[in-house]
C-alpha positions, 0 to 999 in steps of 0.5 A, spaced: 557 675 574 553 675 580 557 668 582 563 671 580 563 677 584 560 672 590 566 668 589 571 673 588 569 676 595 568 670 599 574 666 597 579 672 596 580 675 603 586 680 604 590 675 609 590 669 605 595 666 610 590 667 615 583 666 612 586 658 610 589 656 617 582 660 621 577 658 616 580 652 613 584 649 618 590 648 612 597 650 613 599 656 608 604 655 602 605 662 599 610 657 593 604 654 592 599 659 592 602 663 587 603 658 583 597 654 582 592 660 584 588 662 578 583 667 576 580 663 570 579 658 572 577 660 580 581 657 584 586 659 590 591 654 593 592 654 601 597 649 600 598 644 593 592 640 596 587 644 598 583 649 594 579 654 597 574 654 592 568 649 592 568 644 586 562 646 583 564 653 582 567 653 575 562 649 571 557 654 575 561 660 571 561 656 565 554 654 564 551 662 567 556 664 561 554 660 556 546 662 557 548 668 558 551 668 550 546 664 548 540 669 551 544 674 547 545 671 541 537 669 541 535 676 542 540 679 536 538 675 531 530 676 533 532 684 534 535 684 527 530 680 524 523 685 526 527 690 523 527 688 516 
């Protein structure tokens, strides 16, 4: 959830417009942006070619929560089990 917060707040600024054509030097498609942008997946379009987010951001999430269920899961049925 940490790398989410990171990528939350390091690819959502306040003036997306801004931030592509500064940062990334991409024209900005408020159509597009609105469009393709989503937030499960991660992603934020500057235009219908550019994505903000970095490739490697999504499976990132994907594998941190799965070990995250994964660890819970574990520690649920070791938890009940010393129980009884």
């Amino acid at each position: 959830m940490v790398l989410y917060a990171y990528v939350a707040l390091q690819y959502h600024p306040f003036d997306i417009g801004e931030h592509c054509e500064l940062h990334y030097g991409q024209p900005f498609d408020a159509k597009a942006y609105l469009e393709l942008s989503s937030d499960i997946p991660v992603r934020q379009f500057c235009n219908p070619t550019f994505d903000m987010v970095p490739a490697y951001i999504n499976p990132v999430l994907a594998i941190s929560l799965s070990a995250v269920v994964i660890s819970l899961g574990r520690w649920l049925r070791q938890h009940f089990r010393s129980r009884t």
